[in-house]
NUMAR-90145 format. One record per residue (C-alpha): residue number from 1; residue in one letter; x, y negated, z. Coordinates in pm, whole numbers, plus 50000, padded with zeros to 5 digits. Example, Ala and Ser with C-alpha at 12.3 -4.5 7.8 and 13.67 -1.06 7.14 Angstrom:
2
+-----+------+-------+-------+-------+
! seq ! type !  east ! north !    up !
+-----+------+-------+-------+-------+
!   1 !    A ! 51230 ! 50450 ! 50780 !
!   2 !    S ! 51367 ! 50106 ! 50714 !
+-----+------+-------+-------+-------+
END
This chain:
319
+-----+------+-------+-------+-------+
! seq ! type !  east ! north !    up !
+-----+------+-------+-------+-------+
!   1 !    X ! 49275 ! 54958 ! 48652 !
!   2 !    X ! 49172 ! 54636 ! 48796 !
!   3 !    X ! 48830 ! 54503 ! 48866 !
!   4 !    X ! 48825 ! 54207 ! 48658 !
!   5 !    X ! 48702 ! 53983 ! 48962 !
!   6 !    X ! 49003 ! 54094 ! 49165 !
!   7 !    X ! 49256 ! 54032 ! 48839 !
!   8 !    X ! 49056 ! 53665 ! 48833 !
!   9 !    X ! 49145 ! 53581 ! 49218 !
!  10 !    X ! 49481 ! 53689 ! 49133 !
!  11 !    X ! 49529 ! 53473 ! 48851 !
!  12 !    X ! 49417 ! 53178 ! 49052 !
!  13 !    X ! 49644 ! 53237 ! 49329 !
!  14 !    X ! 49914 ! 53294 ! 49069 !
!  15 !    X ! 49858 ! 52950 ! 48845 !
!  16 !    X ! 49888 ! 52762 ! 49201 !
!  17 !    X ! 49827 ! 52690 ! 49534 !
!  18 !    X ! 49471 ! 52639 ! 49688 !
!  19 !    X ! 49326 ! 52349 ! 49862 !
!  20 !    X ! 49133 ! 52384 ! 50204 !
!  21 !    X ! 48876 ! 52081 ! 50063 !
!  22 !    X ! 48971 ! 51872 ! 49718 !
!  23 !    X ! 49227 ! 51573 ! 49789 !
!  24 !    X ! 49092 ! 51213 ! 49856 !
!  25 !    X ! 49052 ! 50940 ! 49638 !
!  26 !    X ! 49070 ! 50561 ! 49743 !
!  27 !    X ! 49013 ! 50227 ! 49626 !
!  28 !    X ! 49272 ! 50009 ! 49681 !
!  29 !    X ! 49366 ! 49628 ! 49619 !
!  30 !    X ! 49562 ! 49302 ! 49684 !
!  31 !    X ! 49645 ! 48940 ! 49691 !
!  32 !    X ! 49274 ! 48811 ! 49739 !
!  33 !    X ! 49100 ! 48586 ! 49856 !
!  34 !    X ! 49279 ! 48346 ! 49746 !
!  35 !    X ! 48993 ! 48099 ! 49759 !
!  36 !    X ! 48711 ! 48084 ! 50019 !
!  37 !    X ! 48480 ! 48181 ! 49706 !
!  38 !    X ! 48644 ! 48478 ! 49645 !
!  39 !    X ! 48569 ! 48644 ! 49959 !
!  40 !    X ! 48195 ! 48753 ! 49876 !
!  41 !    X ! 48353 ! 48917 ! 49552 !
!  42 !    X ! 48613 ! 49162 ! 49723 !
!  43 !    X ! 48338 ! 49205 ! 49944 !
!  44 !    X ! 48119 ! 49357 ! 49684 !
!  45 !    X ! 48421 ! 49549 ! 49568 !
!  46 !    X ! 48492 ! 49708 ! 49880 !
!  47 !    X ! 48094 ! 49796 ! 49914 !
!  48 !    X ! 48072 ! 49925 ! 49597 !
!  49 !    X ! 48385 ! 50135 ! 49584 !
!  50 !    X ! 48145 ! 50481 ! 49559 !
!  51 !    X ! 48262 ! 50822 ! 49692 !
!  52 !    X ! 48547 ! 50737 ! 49815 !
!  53 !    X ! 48783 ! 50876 ! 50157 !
!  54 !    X ! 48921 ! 50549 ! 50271 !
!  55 !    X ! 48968 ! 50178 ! 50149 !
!  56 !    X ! 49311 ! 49937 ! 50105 !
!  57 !    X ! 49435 ! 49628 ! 50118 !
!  58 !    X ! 49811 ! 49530 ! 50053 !
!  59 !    X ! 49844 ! 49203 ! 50162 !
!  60 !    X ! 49826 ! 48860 ! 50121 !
!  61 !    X ! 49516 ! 48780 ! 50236 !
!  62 !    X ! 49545 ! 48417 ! 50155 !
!  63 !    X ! 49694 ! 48208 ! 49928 !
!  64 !    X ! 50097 ! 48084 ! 50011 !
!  65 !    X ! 49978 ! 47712 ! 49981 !
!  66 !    X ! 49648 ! 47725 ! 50235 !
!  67 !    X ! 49648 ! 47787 ! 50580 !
!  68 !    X ! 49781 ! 48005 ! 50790 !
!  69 !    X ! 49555 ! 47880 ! 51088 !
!  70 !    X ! 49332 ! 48158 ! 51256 !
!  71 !    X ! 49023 ! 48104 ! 51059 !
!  72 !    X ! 49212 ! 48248 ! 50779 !
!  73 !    X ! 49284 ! 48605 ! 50946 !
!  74 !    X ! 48948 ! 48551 ! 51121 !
!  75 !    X ! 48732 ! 48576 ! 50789 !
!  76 !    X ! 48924 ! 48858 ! 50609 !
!  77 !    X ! 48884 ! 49073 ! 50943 !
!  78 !    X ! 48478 ! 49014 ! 51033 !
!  79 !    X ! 48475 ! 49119 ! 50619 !
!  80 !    X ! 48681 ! 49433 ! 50713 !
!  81 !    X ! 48480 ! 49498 ! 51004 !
!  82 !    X ! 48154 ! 49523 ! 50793 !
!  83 !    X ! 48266 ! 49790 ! 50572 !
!  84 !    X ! 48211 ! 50120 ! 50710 !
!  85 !    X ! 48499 ! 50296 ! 50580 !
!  86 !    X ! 48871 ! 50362 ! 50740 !
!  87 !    X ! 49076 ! 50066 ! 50599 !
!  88 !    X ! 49387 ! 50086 ! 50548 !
!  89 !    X ! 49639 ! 49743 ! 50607 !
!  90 !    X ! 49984 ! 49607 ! 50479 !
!  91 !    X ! 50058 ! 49242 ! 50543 !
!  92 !    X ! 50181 ! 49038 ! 50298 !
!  93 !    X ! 50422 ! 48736 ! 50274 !
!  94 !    X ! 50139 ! 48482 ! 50229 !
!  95 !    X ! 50031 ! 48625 ! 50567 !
!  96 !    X ! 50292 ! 48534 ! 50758 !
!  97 !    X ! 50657 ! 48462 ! 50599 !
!  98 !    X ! 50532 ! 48200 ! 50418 !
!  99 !    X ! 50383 ! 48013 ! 50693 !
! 100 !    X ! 50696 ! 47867 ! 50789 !
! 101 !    X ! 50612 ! 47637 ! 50458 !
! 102 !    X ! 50450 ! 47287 ! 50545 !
! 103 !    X ! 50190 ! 47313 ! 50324 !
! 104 !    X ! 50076 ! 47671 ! 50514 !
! 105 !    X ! 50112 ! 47477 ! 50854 !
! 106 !    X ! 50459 ! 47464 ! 50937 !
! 107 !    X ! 50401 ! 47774 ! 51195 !
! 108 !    X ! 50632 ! 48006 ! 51316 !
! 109 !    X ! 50630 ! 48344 ! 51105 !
! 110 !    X ! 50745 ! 48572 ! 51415 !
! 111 !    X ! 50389 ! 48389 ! 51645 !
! 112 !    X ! 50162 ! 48408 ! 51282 !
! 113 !    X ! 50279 ! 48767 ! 51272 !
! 114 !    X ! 50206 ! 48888 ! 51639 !
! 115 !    X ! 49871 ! 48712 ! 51592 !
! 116 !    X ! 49821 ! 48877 ! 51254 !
! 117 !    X ! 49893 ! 49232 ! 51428 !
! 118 !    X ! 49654 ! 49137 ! 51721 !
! 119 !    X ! 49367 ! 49081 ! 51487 !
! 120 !    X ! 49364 ! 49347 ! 51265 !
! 121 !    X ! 49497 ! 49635 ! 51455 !
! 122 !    X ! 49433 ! 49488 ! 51839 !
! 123 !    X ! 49037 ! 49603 ! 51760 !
! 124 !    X ! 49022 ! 49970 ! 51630 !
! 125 !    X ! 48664 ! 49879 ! 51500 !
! 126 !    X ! 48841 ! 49605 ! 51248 !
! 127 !    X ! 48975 ! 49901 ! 51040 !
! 128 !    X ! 48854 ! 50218 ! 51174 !
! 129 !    X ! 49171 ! 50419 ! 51145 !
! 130 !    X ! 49117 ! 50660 ! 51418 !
! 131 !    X ! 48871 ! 50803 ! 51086 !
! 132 !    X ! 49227 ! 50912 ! 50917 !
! 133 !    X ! 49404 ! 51076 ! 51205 !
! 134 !    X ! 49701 ! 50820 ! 51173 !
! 135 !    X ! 50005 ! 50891 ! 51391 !
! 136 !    X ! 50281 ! 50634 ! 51476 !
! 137 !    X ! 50613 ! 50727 ! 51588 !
! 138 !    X ! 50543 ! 50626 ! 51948 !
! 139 !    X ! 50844 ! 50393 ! 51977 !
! 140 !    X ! 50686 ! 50172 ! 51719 !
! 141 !    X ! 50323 ! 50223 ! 51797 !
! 142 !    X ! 50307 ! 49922 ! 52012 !
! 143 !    X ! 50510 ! 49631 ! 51815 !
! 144 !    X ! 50462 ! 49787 ! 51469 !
! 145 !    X ! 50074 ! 49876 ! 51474 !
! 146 !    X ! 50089 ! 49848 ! 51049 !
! 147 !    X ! 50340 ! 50144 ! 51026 !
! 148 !    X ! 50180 ! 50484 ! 51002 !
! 149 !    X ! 50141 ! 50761 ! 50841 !
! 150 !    X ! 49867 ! 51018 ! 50764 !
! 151 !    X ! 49777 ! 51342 ! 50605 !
! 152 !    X ! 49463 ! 51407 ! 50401 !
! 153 !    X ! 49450 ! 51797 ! 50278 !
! 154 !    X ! 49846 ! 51813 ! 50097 !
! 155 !    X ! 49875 ! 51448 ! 50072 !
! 156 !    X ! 50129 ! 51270 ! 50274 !
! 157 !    X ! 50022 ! 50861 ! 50282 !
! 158 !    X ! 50263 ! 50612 ! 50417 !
! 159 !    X ! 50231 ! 50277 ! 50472 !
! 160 !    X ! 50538 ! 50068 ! 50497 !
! 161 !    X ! 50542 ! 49684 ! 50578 !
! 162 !    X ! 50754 ! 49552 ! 50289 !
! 163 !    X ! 50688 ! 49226 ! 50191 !
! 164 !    X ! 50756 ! 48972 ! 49955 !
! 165 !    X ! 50999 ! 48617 ! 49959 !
! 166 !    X ! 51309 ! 48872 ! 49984 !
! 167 !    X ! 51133 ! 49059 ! 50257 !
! 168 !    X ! 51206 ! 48762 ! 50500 !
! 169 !    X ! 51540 ! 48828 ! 50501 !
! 170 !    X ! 51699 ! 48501 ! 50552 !
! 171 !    X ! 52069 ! 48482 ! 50596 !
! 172 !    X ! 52083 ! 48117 ! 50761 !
! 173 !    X ! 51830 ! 48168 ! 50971 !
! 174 !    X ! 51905 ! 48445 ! 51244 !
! 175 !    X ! 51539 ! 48473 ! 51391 !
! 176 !    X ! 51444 ! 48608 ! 51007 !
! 177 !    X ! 51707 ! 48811 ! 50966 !
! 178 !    X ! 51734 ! 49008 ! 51264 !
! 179 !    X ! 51327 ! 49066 ! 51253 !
! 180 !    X ! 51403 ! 49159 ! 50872 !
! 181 !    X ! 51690 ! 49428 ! 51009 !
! 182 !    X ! 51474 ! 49538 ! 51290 !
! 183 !    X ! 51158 ! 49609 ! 51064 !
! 184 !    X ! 51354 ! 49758 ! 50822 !
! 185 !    X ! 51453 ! 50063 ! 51049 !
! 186 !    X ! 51099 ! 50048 ! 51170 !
! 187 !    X ! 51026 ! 50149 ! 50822 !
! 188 !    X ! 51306 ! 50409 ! 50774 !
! 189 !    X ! 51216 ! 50572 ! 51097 !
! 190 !    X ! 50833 ! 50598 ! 51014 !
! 191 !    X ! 50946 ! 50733 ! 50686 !
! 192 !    X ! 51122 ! 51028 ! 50854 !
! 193 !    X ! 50872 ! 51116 ! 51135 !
! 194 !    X ! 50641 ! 51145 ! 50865 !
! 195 !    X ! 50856 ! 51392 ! 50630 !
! 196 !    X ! 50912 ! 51567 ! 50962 !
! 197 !    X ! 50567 ! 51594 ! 51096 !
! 198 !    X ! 50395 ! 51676 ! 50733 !
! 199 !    X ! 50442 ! 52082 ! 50717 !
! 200 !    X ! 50370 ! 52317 ! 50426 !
! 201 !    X ! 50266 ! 52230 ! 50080 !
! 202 !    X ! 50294 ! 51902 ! 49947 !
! 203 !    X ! 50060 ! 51789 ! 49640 !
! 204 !    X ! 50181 ! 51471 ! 49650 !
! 205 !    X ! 50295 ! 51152 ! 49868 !
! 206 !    X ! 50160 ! 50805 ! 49860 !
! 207 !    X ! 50339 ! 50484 ! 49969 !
! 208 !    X ! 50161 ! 50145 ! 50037 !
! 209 !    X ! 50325 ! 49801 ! 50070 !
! 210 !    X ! 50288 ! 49469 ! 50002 !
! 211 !    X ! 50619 ! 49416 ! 49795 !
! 212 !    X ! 50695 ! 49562 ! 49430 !
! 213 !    X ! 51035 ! 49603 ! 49517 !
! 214 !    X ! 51215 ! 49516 ! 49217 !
! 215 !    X ! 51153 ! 49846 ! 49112 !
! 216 !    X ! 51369 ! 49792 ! 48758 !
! 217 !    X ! 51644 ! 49670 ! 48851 !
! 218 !    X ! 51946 ! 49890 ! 49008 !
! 219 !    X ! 52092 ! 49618 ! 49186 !
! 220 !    X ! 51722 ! 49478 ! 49351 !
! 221 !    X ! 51749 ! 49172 ! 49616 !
! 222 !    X ! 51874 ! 49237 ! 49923 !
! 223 !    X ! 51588 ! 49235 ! 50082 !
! 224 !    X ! 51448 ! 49498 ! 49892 !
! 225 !    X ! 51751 ! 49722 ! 49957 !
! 226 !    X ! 51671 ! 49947 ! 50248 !
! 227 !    X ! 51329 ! 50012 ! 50098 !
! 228 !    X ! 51516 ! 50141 ! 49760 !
! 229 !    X ! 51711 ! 50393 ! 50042 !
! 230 !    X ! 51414 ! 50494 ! 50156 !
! 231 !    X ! 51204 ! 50572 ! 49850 !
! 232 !    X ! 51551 ! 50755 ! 49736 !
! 233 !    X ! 51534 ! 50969 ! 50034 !
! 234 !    X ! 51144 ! 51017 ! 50011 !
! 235 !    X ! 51245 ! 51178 ! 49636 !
! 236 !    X ! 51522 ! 51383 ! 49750 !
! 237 !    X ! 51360 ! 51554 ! 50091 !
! 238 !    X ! 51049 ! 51676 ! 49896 !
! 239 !    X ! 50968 ! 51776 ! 49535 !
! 240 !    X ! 50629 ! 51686 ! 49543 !
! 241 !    X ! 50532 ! 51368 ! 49282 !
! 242 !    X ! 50520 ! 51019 ! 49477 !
! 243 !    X ! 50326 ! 50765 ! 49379 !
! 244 !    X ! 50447 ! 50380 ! 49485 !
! 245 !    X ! 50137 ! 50121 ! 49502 !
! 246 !    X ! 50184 ! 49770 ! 49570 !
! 247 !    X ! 50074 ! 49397 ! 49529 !
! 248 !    X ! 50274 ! 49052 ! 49527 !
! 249 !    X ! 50326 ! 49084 ! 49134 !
! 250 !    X ! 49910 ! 48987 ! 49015 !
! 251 !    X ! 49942 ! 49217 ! 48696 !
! 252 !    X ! 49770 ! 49573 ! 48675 !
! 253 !    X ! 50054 ! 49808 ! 48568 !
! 254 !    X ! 50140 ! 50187 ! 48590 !
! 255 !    X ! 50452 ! 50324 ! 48514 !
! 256 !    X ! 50774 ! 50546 ! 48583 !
! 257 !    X ! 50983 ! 50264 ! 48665 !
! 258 !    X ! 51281 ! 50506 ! 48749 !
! 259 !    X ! 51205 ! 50770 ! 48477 !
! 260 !    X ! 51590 ! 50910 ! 48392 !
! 261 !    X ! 51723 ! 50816 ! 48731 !
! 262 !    X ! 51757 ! 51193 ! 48927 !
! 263 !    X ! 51472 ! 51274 ! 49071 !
! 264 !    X ! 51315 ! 50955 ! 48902 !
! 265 !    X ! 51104 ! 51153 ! 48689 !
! 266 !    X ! 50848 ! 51226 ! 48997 !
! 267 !    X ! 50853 ! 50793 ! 49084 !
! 268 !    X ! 50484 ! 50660 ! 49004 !
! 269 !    X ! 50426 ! 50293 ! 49031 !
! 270 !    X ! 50037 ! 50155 ! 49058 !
! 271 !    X ! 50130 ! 49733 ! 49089 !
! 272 !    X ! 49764 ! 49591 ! 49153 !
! 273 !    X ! 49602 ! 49330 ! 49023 !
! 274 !    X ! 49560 ! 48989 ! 49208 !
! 275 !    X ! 49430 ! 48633 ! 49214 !
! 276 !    X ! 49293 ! 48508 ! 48979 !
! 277 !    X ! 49124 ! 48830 ! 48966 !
! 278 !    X ! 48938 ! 48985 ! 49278 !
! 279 !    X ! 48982 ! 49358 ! 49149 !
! 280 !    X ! 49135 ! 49674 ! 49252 !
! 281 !    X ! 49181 ! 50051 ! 49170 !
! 282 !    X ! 49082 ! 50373 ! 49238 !
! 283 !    X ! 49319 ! 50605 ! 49270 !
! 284 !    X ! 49240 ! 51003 ! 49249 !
! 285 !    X ! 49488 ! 51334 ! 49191 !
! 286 !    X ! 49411 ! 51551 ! 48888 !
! 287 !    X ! 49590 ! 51896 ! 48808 !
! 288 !    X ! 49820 ! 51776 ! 48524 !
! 289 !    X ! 50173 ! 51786 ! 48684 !
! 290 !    X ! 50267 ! 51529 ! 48364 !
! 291 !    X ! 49978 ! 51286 ! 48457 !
! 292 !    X ! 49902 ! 51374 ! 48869 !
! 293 !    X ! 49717 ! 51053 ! 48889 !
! 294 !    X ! 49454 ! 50897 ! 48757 !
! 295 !    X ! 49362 ! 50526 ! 48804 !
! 296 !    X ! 49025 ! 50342 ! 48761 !
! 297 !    X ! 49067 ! 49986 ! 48708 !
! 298 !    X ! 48791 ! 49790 ! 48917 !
! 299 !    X ! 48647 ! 49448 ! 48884 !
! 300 !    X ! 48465 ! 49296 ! 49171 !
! 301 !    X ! 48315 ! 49029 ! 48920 !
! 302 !    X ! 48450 ! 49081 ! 48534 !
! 303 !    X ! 48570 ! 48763 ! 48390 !
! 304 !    X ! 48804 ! 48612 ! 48136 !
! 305 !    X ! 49065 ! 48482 ! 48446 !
! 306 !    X ! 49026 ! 48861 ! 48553 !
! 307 !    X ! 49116 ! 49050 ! 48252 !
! 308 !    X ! 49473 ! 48826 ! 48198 !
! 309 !    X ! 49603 ! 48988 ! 48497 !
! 310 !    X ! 49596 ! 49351 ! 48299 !
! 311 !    X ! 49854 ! 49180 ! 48090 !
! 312 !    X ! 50204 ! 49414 ! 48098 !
! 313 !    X ! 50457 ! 49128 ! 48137 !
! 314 !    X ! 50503 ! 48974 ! 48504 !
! 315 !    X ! 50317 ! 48615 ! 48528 !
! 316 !    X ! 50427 ! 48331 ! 48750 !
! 317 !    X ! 50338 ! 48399 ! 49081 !
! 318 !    X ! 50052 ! 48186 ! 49205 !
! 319 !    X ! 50189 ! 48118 ! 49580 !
+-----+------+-------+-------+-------+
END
């Protein structure tokens, strides 16, 4: 016969695998400040995020219409630099595509980009990411600084640069479109150093971008193409759920936008809310295989102009 404490380890080890220390949990947002006065808000947010392992932000750290000058990057990053938690960075379009508009300054995406990369990843104490263990594929580590990947316990994170305005993919203008092709196989080849380098069980893996992707539609912009390849390829290479969370779209949703598509069934989506609203979401990892996420919707200051961005349906985008 067996001692009922043995026949209880054995069930345990039989219902599933076991976890060296209990998966992390994150708060993560997007597309704010739009407005200088919206900076002290996501500043509360991010300070009172709780127990959490590490903080996000998924671009667009100003508005499309306002400045792409310096001082913009300059205020988001001393804000980052407070926090004491690893931080974890995707630009957006507003960041740096869309500086090519006059209204943003008339600047030169490529420069606004390099300078963008130089102030948030040139300082290691900006976002603390030596905290997570990230690894870079070391042919990208020193031009694409926002490309890595990380493990915490059996969850794979990886954090694309996907952005939106097509991606900057611009067919008339060859500067765009070749740093549109060449960032797009800086994405494909993080993606597969990091399948490669995670080993053993997977509970689950976690994109981050700026960009939703056109997640419903099978024939998405062009732009959005290769990153369609990619999640494809994340699906088929492991069986593990993935969960796809992104800004640019200013509506809280969560979904199965590929539920019936093979493998589709195992697609998450988390789109984040944005300005008007300074609010994000934590994200945790339950046991239910039907449900392996769990979201907690978070406003940094509840108001009437934040609850309309929980609406379903896609708004106009702000800029």
């Amino acid at each position: 016969m067996c001692p009922r404490p043995l026949l209880a380890v054995l069930l345990w080890f039989a219902t599933g695998p076991v976890f060296a220390h209990p998966p992390p949990s994150f708060l993560v947002s997007a597309d704010a400040p739009y407005q200088d006065n919206e900076l002290p808000g996501l500043t509360r947010l991010y300070h009172a995020a709780g127990d959490v392992t590490f903080l996000a932000h998924l671009g667009d750290l100003k508005s499309g219409t306002s400045s792409c000058g310096d001082d913009a990057y300059a205020a988001v990053r001393d804000m980052f630099r407070g926090l004491s938690l690893p931080m974890v960075f995707s630009p957006g379009d507003n960041d740096w595509t869309d500086c090519r508009r006059l209204v943003a300054g008339d600047f030169d995406p490529n420069e606004r980009l390099a300078t963008l990369r130089r102030v948030m990843f040139g300082d290691p104490a900006v976002l603390r990411l030596n905290a997570l263990h990230v690894r870079r594929p070391p042919a990208l580590a020193e031009q694409y600084p926002e490309l890595f990947w990380f493990r915490y316990g059996h969850v794979l994170f990886i954090n694309w640069h996907v952005v939106g305005s097509d991606n900057n993919r611009l067919s008339d203008d060859p500067a765009a479109l070749a740093e549109y092709q060449a960032r797009s196989a800086a994405n494909a080849a993080l993606t597969d150093a990091a399948l490669k380098g995670f080993k053993g069980y997977l509970r689950a893996v976690v994109i981050m971008t700026h960009a939703g992707l056109a997640l419903g539609q099978h024939l998405p912009p062009r732009g959005f193409r290769p990153a369609h390849r990619l999640l494809t390829e994340v699906l088929a290479r492991t069986r593990a759920p993935v969960l796809l969370i992104h800004g640019d779209d200013h509506v809280y949703r969560t979904d199965q936008p590929w539920a019936g598509r093979p493998d589709g069934d195992r697609l998450w989506r988390l789109a984040l809310p944005g300005h008007p609203a300074v609010a994000g979401v934590k994200v945790s990892f339950t046991q239910d295989k039907r449900a392996p996420f769990h979201f907690d919707y978070r406003d940094a200051a509840p108001s009437p102009a934040a609850s309309v961005n929980r609406r379903t349906s896609k708004p106009r985008r702000p800029g």
